[in-house]
Structure formats: structure tokens, C-alpha cells
C-alpha positions as CSV (number, residue, x, y, z in Angstrom):
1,X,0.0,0.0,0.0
2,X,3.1,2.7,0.5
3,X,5.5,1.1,-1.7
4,X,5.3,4.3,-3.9
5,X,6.6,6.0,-1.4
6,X,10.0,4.3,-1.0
7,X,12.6,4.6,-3.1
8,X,13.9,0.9,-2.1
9,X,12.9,-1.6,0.2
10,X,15.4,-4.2,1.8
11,X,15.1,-7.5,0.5
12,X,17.3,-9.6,2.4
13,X,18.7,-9.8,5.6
14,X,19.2,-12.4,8.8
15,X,16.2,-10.7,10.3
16,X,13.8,-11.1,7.1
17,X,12.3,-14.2,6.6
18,X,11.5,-16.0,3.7
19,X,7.7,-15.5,4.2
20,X,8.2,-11.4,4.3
21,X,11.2,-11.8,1.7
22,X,8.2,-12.8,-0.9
23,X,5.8,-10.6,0.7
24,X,8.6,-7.5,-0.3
25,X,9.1,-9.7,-3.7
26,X,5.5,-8.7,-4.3
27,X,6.1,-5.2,-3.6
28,X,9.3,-5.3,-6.1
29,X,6.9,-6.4,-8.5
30,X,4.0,-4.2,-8.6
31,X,6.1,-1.1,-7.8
32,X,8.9,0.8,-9.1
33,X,11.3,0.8,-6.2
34,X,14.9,-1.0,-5.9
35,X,16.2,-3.6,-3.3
36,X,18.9,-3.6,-0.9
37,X,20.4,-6.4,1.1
38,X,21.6,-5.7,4.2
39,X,24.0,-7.6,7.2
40,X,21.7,-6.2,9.8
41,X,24.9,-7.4,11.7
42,X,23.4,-7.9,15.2
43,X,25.7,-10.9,15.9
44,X,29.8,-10.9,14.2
45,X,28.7,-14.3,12.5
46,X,26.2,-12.8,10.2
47,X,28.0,-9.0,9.2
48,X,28.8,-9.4,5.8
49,X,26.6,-12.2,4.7
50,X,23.7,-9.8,2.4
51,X,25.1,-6.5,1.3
52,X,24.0,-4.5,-1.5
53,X,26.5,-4.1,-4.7
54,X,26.6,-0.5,-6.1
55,X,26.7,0.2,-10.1
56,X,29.3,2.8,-9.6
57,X,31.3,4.1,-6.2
58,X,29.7,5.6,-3.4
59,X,31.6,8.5,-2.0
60,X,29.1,10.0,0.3
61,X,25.3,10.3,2.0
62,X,24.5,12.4,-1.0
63,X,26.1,9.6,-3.7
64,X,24.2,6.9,-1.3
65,X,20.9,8.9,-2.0
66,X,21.2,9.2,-5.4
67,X,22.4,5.5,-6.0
68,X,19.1,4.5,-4.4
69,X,16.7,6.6,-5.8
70,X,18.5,5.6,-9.2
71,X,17.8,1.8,-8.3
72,X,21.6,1.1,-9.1
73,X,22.0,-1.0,-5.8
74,X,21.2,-4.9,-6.1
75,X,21.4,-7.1,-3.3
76,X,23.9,-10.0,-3.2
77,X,25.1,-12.3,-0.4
78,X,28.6,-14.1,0.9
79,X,28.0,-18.0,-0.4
80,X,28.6,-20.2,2.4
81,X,27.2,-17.6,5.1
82,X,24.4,-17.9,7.5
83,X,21.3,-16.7,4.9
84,X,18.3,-16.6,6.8
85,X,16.0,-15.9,3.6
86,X,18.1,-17.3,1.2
87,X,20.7,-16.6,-1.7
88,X,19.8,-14.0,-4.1
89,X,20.6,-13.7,-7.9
């Protein structure tokens, strides 16, 4: 119902299940927004295991901004990790 409003919405992390991770899949798919992936790293084990990749350098909060409202961010994960909602493409 707000998606519009977003510029992104995180699609994986350790603290996203698989039942929300479609739930947000949904979103993706209905709405123009882009996804992130994030280590949400409340425990060492699991910093680094989602991450989102960046088309180009990020320098700065402004570059951050723009490389999210541009949907140039894609989440990806560290294989063998703990993945809580699973690998992504």
C-alpha cells in the first residue's frame, strides 16, 4: 500500500524471513522501487553475509541517496554464510 513511497525496500537480511522476503518480492513487483540487502549485523557471524552491490562508487550520504533513488544498488550475499531468507541472484 506505501511502496510508492520508497525509493527501495530491503530484501534480504538475517532478520527477514523468507515469508516477508516474498511478501517484499511482491512489492518489487507491482512497484517501481529497488532492493537492498543488508548484514543487519546484530551478531559478528552474520555482518557481511547480504550486502547490497553499487553500479558505480559511493563516496558520500548524497552519492548513497542518489544511487538509491537511481535503483543502481542490487542485493547479493557471501556464499557459504548464514542466509536466513536465502541466496539471491
Amino acid at each position: 500500500e506505501h511502496g510508492p513511497l520508497f525509493d527501495a525496500l530491503e530484501l534480504v537480511s538475517n532478520n527477514v524471513s523468507r515469508e516477508t522476503r516474498k511478501k517484499t518480492e511482491h512489492l518489487l513487483s507491482r512497484h517501481a522501487m529497488g532492493a537492498t540487502g543488508s548484514s543487519d549485523g546484530h551478531e559478528t557471524a552474520v555482518v557481511g553475509c547480504y550486502f547490497t552491490k553499487f553500479s558505480e562508487p559511493v563516496h558520500d550520504l548524497a552519492g548513497f541517496v542518489a544511487a538509491l533513488k537511481g535503483r543502481r544498488g542490487r542485493p547479493g550475499y557471501r556464499p557459504g554464510g548464514p542466509l536466513a531468507c536465502g541466496p539471491v541472484e
